[in-house]
Every structure is written in structure tokens, then in C-alpha cells.
HTML snippet that shows the backbone in 3Dmol.js (N, CA, C, O; Angstrom):
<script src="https://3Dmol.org/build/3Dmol-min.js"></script>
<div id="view" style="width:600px;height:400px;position:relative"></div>
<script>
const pdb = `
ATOM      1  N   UNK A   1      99.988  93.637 113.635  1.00  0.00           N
ATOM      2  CA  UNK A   1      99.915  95.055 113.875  1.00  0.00           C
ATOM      3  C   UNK A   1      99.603  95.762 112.561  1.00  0.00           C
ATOM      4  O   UNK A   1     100.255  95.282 111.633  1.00  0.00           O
ATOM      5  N   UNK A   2      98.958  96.563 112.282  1.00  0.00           N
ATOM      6  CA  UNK A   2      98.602  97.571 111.496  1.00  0.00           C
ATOM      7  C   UNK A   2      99.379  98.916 111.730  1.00  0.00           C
ATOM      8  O   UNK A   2      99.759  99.367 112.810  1.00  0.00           O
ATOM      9  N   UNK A   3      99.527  99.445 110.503  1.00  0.00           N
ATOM     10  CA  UNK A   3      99.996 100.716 110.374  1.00  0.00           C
ATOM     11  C   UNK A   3      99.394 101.273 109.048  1.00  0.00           C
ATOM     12  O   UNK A   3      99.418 100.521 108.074  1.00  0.00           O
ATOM     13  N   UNK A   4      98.764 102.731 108.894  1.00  0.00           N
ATOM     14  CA  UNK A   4      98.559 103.309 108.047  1.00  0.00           C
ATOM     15  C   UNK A   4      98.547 104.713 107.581  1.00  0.00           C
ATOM     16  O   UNK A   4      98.194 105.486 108.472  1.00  0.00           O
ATOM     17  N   UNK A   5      98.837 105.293 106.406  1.00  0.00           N
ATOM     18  CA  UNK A   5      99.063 106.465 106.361  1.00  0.00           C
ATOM     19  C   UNK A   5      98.304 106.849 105.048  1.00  0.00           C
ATOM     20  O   UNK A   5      98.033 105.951 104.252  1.00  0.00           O
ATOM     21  N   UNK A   6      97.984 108.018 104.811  1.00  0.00           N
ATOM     22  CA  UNK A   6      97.720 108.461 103.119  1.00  0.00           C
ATOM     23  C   UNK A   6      98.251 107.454 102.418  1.00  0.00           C
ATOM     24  O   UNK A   6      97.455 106.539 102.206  1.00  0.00           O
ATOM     25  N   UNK A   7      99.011 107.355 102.113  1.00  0.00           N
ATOM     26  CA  UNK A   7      99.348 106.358 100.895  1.00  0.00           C
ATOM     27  C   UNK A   7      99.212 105.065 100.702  1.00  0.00           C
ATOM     28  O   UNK A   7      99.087 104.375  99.690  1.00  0.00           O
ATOM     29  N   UNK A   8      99.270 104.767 102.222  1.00  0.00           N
ATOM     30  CA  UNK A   8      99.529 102.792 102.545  1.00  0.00           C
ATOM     31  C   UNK A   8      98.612 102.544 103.259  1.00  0.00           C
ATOM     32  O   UNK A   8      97.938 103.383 103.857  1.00  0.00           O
ATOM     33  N   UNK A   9      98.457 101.237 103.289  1.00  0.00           N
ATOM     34  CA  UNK A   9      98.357 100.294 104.720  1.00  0.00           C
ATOM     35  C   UNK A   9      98.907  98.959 104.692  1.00  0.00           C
ATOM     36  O   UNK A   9      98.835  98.103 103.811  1.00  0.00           O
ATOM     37  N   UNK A  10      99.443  98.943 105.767  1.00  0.00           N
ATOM     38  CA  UNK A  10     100.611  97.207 106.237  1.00  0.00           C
ATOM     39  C   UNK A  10      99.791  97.163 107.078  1.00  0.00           C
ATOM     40  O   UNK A  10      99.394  98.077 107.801  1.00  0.00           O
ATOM     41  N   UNK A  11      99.332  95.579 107.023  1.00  0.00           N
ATOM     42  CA  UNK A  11      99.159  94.662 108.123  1.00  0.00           C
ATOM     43  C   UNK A  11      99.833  93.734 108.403  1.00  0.00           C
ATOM     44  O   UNK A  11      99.624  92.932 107.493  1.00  0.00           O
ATOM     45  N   UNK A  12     100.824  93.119 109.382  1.00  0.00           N
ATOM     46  CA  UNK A  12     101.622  92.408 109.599  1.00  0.00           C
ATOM     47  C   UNK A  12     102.388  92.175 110.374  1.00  0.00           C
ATOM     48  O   UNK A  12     102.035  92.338 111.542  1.00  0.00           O
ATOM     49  N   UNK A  13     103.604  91.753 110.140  1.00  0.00           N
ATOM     50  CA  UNK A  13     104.747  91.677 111.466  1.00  0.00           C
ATOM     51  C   UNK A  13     105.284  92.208 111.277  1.00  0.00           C
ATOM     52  O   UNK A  13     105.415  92.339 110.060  1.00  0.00           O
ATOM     53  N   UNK A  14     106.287  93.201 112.250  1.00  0.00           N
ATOM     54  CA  UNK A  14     107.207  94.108 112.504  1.00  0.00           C
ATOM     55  C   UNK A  14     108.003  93.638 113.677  1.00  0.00           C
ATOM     56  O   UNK A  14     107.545  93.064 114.665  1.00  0.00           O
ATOM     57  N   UNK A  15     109.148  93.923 113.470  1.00  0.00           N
ATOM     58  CA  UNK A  15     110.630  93.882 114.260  1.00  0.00           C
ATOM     59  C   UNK A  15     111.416  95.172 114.538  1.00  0.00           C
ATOM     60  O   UNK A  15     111.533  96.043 113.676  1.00  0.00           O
ATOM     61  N   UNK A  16     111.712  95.226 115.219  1.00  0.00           N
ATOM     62  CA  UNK A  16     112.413  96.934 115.230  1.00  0.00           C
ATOM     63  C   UNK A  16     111.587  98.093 114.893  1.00  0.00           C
ATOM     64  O   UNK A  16     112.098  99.194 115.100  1.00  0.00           O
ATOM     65  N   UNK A  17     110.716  98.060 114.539  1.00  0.00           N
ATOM     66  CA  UNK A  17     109.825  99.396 114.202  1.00  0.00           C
ATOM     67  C   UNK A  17     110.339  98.760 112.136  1.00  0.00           C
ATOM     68  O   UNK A  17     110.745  99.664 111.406  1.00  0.00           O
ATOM     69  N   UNK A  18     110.268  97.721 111.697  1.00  0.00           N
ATOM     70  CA  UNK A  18     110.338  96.944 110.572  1.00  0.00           C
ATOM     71  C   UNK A  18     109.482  96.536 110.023  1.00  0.00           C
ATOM     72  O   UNK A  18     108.541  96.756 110.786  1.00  0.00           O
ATOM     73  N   UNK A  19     109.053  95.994 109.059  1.00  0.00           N
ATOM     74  CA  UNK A  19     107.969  95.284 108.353  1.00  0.00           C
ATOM     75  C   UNK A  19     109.032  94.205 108.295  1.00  0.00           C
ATOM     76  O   UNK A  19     110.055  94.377 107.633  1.00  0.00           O
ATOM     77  N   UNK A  20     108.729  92.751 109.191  1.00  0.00           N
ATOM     78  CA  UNK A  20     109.514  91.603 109.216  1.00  0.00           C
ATOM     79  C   UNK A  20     108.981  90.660 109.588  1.00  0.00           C
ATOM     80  O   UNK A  20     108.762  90.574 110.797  1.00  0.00           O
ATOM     81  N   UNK A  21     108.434  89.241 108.407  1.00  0.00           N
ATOM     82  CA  UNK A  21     107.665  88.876 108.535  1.00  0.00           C
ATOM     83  C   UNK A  21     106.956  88.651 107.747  1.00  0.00           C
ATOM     84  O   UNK A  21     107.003  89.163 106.628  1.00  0.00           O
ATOM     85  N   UNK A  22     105.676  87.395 108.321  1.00  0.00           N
ATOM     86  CA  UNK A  22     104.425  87.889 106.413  1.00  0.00           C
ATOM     87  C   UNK A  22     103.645  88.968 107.306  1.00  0.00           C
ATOM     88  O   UNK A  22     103.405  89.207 108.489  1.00  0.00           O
ATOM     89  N   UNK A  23     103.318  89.626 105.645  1.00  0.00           N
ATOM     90  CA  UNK A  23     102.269  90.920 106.026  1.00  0.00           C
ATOM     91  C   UNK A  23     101.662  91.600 104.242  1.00  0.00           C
ATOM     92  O   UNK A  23     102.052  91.270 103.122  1.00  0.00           O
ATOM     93  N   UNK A  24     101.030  92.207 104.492  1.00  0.00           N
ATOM     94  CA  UNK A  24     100.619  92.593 103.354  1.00  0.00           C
ATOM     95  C   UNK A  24     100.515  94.265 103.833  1.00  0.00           C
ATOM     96  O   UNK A  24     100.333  94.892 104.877  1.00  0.00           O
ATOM     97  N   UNK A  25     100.813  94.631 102.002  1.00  0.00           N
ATOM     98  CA  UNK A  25     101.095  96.588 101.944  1.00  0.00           C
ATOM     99  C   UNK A  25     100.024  96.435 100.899  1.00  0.00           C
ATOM    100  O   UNK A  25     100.011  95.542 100.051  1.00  0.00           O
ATOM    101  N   UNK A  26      98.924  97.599 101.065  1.00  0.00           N
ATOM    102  CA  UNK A  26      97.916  97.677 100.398  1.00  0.00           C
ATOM    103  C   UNK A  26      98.414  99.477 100.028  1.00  0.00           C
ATOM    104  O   UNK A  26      98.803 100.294 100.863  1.00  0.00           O
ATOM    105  N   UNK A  27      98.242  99.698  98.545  1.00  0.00           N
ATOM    106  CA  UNK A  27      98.407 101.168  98.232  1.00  0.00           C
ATOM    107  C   UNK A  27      96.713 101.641  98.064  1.00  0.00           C
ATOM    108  O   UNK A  27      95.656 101.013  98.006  1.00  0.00           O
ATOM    109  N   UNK A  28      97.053 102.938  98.025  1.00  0.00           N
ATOM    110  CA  UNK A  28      95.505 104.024  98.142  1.00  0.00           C
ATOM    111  C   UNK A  28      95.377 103.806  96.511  1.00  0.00           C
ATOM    112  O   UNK A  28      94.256 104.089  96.090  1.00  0.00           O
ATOM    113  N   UNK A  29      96.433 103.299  95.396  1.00  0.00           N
ATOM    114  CA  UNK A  29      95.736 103.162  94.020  1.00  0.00           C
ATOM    115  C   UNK A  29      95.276 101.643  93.726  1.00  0.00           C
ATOM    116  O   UNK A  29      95.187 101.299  92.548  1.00  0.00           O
ATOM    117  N   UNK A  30      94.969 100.684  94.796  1.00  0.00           N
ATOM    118  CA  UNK A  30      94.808  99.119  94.688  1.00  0.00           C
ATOM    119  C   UNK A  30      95.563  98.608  94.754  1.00  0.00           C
ATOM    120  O   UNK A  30      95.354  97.554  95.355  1.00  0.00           O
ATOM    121  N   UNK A  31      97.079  98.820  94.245  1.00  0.00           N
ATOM    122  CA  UNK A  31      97.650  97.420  94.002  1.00  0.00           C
ATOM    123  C   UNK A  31      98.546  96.849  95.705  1.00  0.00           C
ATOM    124  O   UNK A  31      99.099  97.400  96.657  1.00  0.00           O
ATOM    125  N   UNK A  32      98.313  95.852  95.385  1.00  0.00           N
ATOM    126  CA  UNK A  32      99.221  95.174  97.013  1.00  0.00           C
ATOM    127  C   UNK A  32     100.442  93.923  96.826  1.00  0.00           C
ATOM    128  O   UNK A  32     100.484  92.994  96.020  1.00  0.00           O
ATOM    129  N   UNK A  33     101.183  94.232  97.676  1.00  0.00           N
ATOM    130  CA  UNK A  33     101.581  92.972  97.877  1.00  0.00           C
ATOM    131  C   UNK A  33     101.670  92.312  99.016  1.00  0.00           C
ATOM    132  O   UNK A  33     102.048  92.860 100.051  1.00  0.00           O
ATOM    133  N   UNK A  34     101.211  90.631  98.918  1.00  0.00           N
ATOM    134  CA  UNK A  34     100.840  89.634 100.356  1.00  0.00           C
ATOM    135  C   UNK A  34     102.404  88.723 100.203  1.00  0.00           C
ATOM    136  O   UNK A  34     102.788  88.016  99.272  1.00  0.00           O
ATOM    137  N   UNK A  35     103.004  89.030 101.356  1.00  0.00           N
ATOM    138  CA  UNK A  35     104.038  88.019 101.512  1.00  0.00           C
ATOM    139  C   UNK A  35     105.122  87.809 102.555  1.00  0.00           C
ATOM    140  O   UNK A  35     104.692  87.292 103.586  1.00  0.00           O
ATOM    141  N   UNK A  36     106.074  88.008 102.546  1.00  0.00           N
ATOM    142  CA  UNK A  36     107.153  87.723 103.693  1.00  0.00           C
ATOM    143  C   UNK A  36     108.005  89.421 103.373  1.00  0.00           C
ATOM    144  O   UNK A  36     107.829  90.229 102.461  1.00  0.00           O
ATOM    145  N   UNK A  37     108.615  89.438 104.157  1.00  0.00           N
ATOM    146  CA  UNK A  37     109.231  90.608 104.631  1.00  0.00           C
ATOM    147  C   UNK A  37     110.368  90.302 105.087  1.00  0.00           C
ATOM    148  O   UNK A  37     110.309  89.439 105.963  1.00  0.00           O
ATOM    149  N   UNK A  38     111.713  90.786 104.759  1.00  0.00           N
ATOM    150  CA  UNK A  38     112.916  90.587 105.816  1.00  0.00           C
ATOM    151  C   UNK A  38     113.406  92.452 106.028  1.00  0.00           C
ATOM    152  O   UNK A  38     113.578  93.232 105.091  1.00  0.00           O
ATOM    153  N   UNK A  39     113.536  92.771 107.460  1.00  0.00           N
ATOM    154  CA  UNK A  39     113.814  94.336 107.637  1.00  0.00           C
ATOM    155  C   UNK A  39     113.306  95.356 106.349  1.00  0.00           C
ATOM    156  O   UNK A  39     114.073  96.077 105.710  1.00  0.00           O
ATOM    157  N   UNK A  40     111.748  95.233 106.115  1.00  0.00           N
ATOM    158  CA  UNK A  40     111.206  96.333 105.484  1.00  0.00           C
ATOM    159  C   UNK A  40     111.394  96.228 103.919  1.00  0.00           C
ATOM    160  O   UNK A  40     111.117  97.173 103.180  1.00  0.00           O
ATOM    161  N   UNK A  41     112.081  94.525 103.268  1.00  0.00           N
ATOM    162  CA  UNK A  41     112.264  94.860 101.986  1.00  0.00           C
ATOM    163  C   UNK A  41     111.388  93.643 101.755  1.00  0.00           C
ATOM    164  O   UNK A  41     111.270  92.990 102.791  1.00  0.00           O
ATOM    165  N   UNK A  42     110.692  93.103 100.646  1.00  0.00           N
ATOM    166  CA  UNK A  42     109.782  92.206 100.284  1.00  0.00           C
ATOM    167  C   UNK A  42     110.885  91.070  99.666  1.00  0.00           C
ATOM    168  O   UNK A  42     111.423  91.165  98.563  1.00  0.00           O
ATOM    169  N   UNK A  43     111.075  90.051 100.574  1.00  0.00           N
ATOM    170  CA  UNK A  43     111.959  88.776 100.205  1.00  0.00           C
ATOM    171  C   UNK A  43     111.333  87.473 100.603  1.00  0.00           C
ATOM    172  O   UNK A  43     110.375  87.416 101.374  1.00  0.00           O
ATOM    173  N   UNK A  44     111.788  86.639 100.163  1.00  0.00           N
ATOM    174  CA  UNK A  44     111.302  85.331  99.658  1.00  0.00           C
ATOM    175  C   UNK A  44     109.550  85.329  98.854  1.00  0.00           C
ATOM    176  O   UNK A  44     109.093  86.151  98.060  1.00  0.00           O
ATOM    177  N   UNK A  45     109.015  84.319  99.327  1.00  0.00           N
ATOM    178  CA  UNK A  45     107.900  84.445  98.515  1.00  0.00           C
ATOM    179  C   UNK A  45     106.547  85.289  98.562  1.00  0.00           C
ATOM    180  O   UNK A  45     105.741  84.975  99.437  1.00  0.00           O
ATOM    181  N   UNK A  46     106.324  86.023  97.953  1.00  0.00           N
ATOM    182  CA  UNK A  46     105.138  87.124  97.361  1.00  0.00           C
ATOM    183  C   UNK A  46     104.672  87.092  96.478  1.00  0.00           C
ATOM    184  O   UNK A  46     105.105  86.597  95.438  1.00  0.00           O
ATOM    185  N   UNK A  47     103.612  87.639  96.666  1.00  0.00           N
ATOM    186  CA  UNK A  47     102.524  87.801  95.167  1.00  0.00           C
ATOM    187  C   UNK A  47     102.203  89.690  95.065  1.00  0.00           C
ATOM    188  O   UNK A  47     101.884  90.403  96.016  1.00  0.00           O
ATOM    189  N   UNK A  48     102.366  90.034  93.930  1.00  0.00           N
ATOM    190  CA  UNK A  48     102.062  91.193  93.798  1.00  0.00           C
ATOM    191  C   UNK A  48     100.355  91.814  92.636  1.00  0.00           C
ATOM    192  O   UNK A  48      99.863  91.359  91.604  1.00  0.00           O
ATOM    193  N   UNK A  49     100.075  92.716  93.325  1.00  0.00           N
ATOM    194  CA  UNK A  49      99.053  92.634  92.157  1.00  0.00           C
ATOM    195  C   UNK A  49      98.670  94.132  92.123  1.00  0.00           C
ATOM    196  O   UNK A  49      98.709  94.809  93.151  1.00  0.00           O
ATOM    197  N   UNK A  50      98.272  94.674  90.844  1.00  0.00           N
ATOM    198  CA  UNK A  50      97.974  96.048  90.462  1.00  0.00           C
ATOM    199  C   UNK A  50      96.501  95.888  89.584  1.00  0.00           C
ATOM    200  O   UNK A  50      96.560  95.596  88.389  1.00  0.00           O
ATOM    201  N   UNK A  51      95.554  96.040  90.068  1.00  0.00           N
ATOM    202  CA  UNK A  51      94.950  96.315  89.268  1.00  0.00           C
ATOM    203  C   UNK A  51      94.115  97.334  88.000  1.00  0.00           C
ATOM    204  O   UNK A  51      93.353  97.161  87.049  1.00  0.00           O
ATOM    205  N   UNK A  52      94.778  98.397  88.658  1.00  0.00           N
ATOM    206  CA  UNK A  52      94.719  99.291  87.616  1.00  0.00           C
ATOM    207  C   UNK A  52      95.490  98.997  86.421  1.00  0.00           C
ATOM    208  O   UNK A  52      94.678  99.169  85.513  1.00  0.00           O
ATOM    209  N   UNK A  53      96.806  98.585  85.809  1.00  0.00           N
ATOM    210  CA  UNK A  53      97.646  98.337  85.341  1.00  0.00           C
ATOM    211  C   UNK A  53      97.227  96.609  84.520  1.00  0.00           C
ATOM    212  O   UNK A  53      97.708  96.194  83.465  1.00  0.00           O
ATOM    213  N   UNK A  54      96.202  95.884  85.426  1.00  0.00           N
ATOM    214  CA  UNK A  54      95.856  94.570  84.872  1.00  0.00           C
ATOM    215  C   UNK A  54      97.301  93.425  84.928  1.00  0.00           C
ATOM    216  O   UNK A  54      97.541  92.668  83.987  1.00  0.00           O
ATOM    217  N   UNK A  55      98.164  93.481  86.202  1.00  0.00           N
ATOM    218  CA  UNK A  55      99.046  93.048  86.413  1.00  0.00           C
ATOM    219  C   UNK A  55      99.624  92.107  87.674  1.00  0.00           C
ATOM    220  O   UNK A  55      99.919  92.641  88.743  1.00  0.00           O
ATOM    221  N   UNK A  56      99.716  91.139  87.534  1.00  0.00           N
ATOM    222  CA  UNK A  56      99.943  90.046  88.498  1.00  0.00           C
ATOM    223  C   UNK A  56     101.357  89.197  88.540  1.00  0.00           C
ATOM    224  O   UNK A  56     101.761  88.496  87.612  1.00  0.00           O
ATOM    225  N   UNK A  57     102.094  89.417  89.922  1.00  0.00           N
ATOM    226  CA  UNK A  57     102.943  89.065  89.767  1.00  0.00           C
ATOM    227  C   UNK A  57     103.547  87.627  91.172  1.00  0.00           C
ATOM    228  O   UNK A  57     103.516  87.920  92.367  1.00  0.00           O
ATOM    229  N   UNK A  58     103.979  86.351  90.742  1.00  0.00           N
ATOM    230  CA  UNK A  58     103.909  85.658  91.823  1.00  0.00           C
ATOM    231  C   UNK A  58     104.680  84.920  91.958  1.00  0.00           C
ATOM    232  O   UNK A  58     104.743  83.986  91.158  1.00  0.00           O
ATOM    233  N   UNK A  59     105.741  85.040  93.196  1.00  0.00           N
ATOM    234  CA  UNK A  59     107.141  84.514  92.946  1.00  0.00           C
ATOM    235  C   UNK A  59     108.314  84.567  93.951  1.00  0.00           C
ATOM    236  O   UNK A  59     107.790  84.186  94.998  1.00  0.00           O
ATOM    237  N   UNK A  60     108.994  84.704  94.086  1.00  0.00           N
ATOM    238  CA  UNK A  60     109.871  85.085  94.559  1.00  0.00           C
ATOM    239  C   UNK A  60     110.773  86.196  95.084  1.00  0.00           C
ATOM    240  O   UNK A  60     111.661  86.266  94.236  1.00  0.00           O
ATOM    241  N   UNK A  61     110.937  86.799  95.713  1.00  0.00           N
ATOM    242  CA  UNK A  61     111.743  88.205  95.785  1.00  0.00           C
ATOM    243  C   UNK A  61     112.771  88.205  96.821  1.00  0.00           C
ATOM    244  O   UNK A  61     112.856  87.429  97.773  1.00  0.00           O
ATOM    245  N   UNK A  62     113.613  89.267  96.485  1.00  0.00           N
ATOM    246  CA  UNK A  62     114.718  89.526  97.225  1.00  0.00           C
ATOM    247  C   UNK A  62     115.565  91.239  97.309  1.00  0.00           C
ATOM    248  O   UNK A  62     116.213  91.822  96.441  1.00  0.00           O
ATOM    249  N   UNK A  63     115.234  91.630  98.630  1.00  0.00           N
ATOM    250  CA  UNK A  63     115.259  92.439  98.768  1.00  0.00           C
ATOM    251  C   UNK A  63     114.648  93.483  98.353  1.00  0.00           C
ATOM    252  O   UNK A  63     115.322  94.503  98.501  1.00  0.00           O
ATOM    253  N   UNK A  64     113.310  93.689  97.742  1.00  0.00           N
ATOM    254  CA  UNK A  64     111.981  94.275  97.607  1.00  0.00           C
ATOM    255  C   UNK A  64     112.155  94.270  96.173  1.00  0.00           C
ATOM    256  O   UNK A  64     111.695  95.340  95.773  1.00  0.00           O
ATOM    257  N   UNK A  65     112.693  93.435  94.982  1.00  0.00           N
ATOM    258  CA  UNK A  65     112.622  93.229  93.851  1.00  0.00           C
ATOM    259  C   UNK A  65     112.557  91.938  93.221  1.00  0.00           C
ATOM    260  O   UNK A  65     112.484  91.853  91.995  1.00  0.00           O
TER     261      UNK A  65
END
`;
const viewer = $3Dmol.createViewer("view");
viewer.addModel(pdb, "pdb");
viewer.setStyle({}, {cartoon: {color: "spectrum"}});
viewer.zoomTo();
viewer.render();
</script>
């Protein structure tokens, strides 16, 4: 499912009206992150990337940090 607004776009899985699941959040300034989701926070494994900033990040997360 897709969802998008001014600022975002998620493509992915949702639960409850959630981002839960893999999915990817694309921002309106480039940077995204592709990965798993638990209730709307970015956990277990993801990759993050900004390219304005020249920044790549790929790893692990828990609870959207």
C-alpha cells in the first residue's frame, strides 16, 4: 500500500492504519529509508540514506533509532 503527503511517501506494509512491516519512507528532500517497520517505528534491519548530506547508514534499528 502506498501513502503520500507533501512531505513523504511510504510504500509498504501497514497494520492498524501502521507502517508494519518492510516498506520504504522516501522524503520530498531525497533521503529514505528501506527496511522493516514494527507499529510505525523503523526496527530491526534498515538502510538509511541522505543524499544531500552525502550520508549512508546500514544496520540495525530499534524503535526508529
Amino acid at each position: 500500500m502506498m501513502y503520500s503527503d507533501k512531505k513523504s511517501m511510504f510504500e509498504g506494509e501497514w497494520m492498524l492504519g501502521l507502517r508494519h512491516g518492510q516498506g520504504v519512507l522516501t522524503c520530498a528532500s531525497g533521503a529514505s529509508y528501506r527496511g522493516h517497520w514494527e507499529f510505525d517505528k523503523q526496527t530491526g534491519r534498515g538502510m538509511y540514506t541522505d543524499p544531500s548530506a552525502s550520508y549512508h547508514y546500514e544496520g540495525e534499528w530499534k524503535k526508529g533509532t
